[in-house]
Backbone as numpy.savetxt, mean C-alpha at the origin, in Angstrom:
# Nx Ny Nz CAx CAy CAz Cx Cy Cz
-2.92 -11.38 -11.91 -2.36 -10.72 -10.73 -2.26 -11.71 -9.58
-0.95 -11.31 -8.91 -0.99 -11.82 -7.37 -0.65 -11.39 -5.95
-1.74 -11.88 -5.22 -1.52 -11.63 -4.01 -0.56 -12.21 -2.56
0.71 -11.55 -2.40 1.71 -12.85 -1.69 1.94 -12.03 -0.15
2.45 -12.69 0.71 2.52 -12.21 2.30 3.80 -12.89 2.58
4.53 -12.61 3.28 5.62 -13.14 4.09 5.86 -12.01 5.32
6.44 -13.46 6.59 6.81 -12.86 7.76 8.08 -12.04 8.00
8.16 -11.33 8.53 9.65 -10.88 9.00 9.98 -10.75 9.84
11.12 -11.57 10.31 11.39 -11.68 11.75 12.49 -10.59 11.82
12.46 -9.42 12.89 12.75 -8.72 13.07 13.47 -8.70 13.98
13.44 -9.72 14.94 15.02 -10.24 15.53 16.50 -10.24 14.89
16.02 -10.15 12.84 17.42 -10.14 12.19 17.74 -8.81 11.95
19.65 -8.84 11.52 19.87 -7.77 11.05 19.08 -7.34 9.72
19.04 -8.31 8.77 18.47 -7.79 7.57 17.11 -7.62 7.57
16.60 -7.99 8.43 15.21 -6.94 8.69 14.79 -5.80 9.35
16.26 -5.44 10.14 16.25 -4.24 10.40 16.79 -3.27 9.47
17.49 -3.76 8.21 18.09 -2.50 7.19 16.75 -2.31 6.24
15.91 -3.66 5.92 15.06 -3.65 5.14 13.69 -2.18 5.44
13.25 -2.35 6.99 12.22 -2.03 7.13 12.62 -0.79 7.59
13.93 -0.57 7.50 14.62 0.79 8.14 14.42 2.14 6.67
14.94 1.22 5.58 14.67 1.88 4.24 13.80 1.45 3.25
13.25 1.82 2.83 12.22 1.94 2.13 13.02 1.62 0.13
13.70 2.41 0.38 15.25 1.96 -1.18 15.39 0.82 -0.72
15.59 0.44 0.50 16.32 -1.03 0.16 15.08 -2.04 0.37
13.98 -2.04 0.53 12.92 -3.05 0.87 12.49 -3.15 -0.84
12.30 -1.78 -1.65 11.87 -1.65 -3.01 13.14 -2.82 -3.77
14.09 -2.21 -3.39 15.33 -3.10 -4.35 15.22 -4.71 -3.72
14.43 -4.97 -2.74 14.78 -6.30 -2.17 12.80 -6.95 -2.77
12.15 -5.70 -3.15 11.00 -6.59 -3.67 11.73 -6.87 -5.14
11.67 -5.56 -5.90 11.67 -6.19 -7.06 12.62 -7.46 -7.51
13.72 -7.60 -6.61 14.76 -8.83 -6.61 13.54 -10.12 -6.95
12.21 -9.86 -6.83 11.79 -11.29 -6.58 11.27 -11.57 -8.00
11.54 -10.68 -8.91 10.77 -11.11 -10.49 12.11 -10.81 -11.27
12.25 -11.75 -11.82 13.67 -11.48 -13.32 13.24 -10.57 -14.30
14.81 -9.43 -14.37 14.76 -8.39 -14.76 13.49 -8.11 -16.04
13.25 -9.32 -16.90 12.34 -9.08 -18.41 11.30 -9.76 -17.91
10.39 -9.42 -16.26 9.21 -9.84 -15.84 8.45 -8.52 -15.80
8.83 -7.55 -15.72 8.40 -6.02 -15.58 7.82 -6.02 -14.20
7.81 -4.73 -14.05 7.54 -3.89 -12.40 6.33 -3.53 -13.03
5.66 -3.20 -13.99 4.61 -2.95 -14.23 3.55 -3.19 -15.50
2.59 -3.63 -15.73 1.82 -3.55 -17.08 0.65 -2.63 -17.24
-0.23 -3.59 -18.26 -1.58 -2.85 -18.09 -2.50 -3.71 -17.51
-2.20 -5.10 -17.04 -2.79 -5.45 -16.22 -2.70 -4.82 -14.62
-1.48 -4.08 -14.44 -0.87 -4.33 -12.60 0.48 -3.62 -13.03
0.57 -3.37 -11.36 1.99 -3.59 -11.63 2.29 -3.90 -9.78
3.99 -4.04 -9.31 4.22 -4.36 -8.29 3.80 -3.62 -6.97
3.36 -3.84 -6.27 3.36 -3.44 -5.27 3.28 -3.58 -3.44
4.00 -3.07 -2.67 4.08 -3.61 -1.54 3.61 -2.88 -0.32
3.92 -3.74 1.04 3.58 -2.76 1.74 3.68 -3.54 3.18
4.23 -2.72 4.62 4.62 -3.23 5.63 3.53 -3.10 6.69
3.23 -4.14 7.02 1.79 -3.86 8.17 2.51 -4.69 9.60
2.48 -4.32 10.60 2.47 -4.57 11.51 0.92 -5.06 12.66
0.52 -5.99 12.51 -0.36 -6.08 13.37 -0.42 -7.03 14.43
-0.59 -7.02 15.79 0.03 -7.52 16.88 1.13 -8.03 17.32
2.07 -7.43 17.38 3.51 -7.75 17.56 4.18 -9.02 16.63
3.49 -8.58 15.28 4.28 -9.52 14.04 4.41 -8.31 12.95
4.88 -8.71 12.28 5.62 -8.08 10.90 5.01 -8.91 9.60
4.50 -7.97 8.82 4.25 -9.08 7.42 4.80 -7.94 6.46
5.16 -8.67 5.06 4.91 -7.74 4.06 3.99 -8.25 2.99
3.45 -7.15 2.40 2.40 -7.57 1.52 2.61 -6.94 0.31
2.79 -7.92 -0.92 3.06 -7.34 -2.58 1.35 -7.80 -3.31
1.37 -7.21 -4.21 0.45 -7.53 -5.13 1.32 -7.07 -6.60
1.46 -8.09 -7.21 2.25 -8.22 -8.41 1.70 -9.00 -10.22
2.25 -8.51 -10.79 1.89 -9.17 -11.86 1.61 -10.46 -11.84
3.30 -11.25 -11.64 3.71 -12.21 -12.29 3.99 -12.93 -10.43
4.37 -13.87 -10.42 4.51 -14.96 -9.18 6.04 -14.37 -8.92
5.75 -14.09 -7.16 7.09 -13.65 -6.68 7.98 -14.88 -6.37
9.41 -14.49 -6.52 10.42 -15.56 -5.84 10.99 -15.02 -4.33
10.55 -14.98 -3.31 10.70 -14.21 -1.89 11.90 -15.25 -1.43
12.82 -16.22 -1.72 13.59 -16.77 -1.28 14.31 -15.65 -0.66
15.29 -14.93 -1.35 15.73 -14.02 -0.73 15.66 -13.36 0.59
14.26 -12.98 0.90 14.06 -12.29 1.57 13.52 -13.17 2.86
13.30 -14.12 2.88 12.96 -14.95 3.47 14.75 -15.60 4.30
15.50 -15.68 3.46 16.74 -15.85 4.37 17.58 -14.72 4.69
17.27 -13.28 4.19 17.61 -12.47 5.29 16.98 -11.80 6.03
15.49 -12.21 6.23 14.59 -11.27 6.93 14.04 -12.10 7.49
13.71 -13.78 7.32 12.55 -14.33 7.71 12.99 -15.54 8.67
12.57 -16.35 8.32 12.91 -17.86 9.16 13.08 -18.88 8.18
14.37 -19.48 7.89 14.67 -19.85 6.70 14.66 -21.52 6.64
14.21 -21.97 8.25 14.48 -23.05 8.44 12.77 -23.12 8.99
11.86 -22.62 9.20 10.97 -23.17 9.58 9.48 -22.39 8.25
9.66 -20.97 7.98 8.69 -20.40 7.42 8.97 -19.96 6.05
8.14 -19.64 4.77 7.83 -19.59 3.92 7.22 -18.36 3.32
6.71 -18.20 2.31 5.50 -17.04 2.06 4.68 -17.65 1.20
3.44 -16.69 1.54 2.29 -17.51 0.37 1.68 -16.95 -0.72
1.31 -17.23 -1.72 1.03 -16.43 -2.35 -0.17 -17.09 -3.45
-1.10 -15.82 -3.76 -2.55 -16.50 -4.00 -2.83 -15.81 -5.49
-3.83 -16.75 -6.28 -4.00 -15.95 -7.49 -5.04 -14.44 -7.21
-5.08 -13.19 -7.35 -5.58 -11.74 -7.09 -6.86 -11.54 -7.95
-6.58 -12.54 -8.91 -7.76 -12.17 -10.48 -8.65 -12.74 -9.58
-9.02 -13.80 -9.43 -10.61 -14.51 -9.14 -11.24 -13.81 -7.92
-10.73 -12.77 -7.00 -11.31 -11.69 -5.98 -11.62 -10.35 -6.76
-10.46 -10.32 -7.63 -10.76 -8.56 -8.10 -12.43 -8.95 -8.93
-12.16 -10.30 -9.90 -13.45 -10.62 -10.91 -14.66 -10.21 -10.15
-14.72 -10.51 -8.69 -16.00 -10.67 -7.91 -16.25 -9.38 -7.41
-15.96 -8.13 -7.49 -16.17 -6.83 -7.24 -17.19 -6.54 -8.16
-18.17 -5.50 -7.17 -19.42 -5.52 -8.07 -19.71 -3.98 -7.25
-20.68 -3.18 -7.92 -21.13 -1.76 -7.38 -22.02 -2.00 -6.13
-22.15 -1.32 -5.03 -22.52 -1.18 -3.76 -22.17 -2.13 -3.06
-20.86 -3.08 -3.19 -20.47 -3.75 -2.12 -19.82 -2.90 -1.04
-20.16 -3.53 0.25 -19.31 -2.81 1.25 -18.20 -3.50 1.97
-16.72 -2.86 2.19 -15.66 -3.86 2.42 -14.66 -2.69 3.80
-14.75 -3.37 4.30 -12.77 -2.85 5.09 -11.89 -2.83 4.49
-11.39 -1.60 4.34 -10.32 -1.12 3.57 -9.10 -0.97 4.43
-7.87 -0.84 3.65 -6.37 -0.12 4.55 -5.54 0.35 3.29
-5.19 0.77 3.81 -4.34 2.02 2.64 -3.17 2.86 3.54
-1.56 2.76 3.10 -0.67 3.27 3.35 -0.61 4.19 2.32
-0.40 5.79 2.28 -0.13 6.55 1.52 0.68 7.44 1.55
1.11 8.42 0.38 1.72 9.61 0.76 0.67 10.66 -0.12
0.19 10.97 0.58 -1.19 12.26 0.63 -0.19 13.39 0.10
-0.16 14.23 -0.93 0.77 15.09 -1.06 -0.22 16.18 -2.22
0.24 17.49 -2.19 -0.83 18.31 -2.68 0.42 19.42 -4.11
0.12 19.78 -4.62 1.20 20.42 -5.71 1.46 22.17 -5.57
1.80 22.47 -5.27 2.10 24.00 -5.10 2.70 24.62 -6.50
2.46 25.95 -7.04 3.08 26.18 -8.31 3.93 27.63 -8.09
4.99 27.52 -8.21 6.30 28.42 -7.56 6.40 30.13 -8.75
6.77 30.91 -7.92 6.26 31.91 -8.89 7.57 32.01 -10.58
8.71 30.50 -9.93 8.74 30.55 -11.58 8.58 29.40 -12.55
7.21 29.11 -11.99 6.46 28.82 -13.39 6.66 26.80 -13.03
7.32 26.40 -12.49 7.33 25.64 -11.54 6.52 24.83 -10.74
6.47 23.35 -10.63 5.54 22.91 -9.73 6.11 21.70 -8.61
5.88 22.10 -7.36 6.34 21.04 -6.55 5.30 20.61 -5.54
5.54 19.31 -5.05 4.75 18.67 -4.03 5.07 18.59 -3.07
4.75 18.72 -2.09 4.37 18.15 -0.22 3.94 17.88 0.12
3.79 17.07 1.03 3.26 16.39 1.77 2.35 17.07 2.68
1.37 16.24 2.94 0.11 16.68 3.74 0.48 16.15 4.94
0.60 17.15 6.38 0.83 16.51 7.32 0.08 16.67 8.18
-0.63 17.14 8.39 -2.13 16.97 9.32 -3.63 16.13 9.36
-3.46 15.63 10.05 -4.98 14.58 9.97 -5.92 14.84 9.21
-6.09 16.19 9.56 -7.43 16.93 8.76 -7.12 16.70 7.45
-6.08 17.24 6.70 -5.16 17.50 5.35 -5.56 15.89 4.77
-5.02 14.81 5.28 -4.33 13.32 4.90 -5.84 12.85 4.90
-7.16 12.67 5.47 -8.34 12.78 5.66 -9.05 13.48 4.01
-8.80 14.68 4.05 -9.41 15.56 3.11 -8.95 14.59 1.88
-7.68 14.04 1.67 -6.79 14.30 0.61 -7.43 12.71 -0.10
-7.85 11.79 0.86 -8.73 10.52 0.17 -10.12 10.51 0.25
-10.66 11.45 0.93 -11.71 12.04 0.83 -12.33 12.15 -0.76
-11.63 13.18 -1.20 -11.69 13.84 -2.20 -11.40 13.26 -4.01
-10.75 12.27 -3.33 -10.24 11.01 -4.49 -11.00 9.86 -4.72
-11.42 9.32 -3.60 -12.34 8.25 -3.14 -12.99 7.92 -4.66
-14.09 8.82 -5.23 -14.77 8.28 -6.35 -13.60 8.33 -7.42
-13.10 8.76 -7.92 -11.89 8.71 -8.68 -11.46 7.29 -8.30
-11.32 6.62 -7.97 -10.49 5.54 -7.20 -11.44 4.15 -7.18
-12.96 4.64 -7.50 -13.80 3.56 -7.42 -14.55 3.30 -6.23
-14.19 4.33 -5.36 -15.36 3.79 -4.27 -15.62 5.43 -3.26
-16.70 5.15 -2.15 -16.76 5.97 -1.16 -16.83 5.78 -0.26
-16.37 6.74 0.89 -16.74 6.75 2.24 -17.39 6.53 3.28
-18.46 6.09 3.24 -20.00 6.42 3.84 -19.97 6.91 5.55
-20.94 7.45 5.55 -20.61 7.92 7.38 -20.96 6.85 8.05
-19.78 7.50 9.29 -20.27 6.36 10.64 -20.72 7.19 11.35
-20.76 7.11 13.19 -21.79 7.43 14.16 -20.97 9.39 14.07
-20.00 9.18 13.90 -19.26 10.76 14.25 -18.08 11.15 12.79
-19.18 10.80 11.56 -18.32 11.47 10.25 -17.88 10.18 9.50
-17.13 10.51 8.97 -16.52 9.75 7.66 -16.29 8.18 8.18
-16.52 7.23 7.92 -16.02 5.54 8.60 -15.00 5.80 8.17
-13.69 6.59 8.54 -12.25 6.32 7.91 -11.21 6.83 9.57
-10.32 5.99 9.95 -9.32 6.62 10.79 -7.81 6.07 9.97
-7.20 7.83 10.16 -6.36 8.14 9.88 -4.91 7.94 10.74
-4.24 6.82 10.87 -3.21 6.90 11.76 -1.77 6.46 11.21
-0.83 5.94 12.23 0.40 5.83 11.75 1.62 6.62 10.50
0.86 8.02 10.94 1.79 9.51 10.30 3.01 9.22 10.71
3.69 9.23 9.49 5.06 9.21 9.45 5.61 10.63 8.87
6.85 10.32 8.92 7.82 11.17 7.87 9.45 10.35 7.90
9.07 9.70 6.69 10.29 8.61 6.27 11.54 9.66 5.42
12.57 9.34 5.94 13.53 10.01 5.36 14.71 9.02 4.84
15.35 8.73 3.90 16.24 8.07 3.18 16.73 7.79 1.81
18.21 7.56 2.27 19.08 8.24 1.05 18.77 7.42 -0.36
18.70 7.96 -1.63 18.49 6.96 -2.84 19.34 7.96 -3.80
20.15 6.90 -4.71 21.49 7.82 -5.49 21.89 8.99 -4.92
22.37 8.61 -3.89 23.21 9.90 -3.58 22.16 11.22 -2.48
20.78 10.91 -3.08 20.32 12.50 -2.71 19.26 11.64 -1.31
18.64 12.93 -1.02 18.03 12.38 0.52 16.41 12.64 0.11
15.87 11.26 0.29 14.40 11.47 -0.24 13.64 11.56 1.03
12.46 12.39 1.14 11.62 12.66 2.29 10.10 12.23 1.70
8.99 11.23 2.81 7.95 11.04 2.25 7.30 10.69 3.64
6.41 12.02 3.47 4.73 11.88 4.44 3.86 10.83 4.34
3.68 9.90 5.03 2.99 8.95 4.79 2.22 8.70 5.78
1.15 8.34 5.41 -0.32 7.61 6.44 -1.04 6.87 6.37
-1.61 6.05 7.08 -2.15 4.96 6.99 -4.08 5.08 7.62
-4.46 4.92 6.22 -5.96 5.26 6.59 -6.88 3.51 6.63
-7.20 3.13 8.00 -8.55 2.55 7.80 -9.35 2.76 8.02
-10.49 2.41 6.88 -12.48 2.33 7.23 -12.58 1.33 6.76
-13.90 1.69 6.19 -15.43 1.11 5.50 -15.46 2.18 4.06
-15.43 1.16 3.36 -16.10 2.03 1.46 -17.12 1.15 0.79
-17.72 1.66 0.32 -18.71 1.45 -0.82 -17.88 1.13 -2.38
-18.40 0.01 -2.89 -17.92 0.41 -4.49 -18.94 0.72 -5.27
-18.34 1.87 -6.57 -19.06 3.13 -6.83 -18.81 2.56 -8.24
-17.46 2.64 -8.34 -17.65 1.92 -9.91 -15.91 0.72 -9.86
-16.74 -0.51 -9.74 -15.76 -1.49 -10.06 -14.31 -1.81 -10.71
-15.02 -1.67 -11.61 -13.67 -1.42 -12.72 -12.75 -0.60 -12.41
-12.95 0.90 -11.76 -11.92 1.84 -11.26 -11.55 1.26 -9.65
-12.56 0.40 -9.18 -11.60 0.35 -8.00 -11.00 -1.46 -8.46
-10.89 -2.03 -9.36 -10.13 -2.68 -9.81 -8.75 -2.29 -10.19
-8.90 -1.40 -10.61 -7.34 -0.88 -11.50 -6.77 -0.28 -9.68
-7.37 0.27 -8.95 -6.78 1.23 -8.02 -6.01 0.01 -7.15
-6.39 -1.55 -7.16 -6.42 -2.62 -5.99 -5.01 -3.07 -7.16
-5.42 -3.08 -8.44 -3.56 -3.69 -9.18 -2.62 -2.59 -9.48
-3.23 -1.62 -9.96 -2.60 -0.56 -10.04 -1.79 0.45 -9.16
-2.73 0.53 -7.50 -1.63 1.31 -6.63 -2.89 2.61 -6.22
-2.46 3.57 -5.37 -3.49 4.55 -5.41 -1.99 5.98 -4.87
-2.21 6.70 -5.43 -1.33 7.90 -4.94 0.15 7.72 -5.74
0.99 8.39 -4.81 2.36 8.56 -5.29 3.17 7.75 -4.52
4.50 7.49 -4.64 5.54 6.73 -4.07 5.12 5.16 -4.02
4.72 4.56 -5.18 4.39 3.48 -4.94 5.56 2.59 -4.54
6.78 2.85 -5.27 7.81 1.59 -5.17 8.43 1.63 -3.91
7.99 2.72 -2.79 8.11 2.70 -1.43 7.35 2.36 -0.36
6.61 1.50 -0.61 5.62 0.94 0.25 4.23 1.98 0.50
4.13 2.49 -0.62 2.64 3.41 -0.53 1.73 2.50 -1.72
0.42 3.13 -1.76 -0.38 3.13 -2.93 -1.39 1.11 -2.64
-0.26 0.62 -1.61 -1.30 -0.87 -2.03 -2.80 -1.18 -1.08
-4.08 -0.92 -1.83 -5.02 -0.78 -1.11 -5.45 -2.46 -1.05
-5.91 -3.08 0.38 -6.66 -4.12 0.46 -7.94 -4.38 1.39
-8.53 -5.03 0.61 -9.91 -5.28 1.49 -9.78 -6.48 2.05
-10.98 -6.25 3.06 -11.35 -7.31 4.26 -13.38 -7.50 4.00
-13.50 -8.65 4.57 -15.40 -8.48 4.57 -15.77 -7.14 5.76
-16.98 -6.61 5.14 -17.29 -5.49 5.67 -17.77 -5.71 6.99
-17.59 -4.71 8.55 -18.18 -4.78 9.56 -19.84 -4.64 9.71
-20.39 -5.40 10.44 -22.26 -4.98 10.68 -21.77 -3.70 11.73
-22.84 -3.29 11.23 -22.93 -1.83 12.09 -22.81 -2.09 13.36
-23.10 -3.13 14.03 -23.36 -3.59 15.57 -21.67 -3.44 16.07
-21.13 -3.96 15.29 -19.50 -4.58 15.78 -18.52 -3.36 15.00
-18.83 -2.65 14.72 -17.92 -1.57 14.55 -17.52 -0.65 15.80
């Protein structure tokens, strides 16, 4: 597995169609592996995701196979001065072990299944804090890790609620999405291995599902 980052300068047009749709950022990742590299295995599979933190733009994939970001780099990035980087994922996931504690971030679409009285099942989106909260709450050990409390409940804040709307073949796709950071515990390794290559939730090929860690805060500096 790998872990790759690139900037996006958002001064361009093509980083404003990119980060505008979510179809076209998916069709502009997978552009970076040839068609018989696969979007997915049983090691991993692709995945991305748009973070904004202090008035910069990055995107972040975690992928099988080694991305080719040329592309995207000359219509989104700086083609004459910047690059992207990209790191091997195996020798961090190897080092995951039970009761480590880490900073987490996670973009999702929290969505719950309703069953229609004919016989029928559809999903929606969770759109309330409380709801989007409950909804990784409740998954957390499933997923390989937990929550632990801070001074006032769960170490997790829930922010950057969206509701992304855009067109793919023809029809109009809608997706609730949120962005949860804390503090987790790992509970059992191996499952939060698969959850870090694998993805966590639904809508992965739209910038949901890619969870990453950071070293954990001392209680003092939280």
């Amino acid at each position: 597995m790998y872990f790759s980052r690139i900037a996006l300068n958002t001064a361009r047009r093509g980083s404003w169609r990119l980060l505008r749709s979510p179809h076209a950022m998916h069709a502009a990742v997978l552009a970076a592996f040839p068609p018989d590299a696969g979007a997915s295995g049983e090691g991993g599979r692709v995945l991305w995701r748009v973070d904004r933190p202090q008035n910069a733009t990055w995107l972040y994939l975690v992928s099988p196979s080694v991305p080719d970001l040329t592309h995207i780099v000359e219509q989104a990035g700086w083609p004459t001065q910047a690059t992207w980087e990209t790191r091997e994922y195996s020798p961090f996931l190897s080092r995951l072990r039970d009761g480590q504690h880490w900073r987490f971030r996670l973009v999702a679409n929290p969505v719950h299944a309703v069953h229609t009285p004919d016989g029928s099942t559809k999903r929606f989106g969770h759109v309330t804090v409380a709801q989007q909260q409950s909804w990784l709450e409740k998954r957390a050990q499933g997923f390989g890790f937990r929550i632990p409390e801070g001074p006032h409940g769960p170490d997790l804040i829930v922010s950057g609620r969206e509701r992304k709307t855009f067109r793919r073949n023809g029809a109009t796709v809608t997706l609730d999405t949120a962005r949860f950071d804390g503090q987790l515990e790992v509970t059992d390794a191996d499952a939060l291995r698969r959850s870090l290559a694998h993805g966590i939730g639904r809508a992965k090929g739209y910038g949901c599902g890619l969870l990453t860690l950071a070293p954990a805060l001392a209680r003092a500096d939280r």
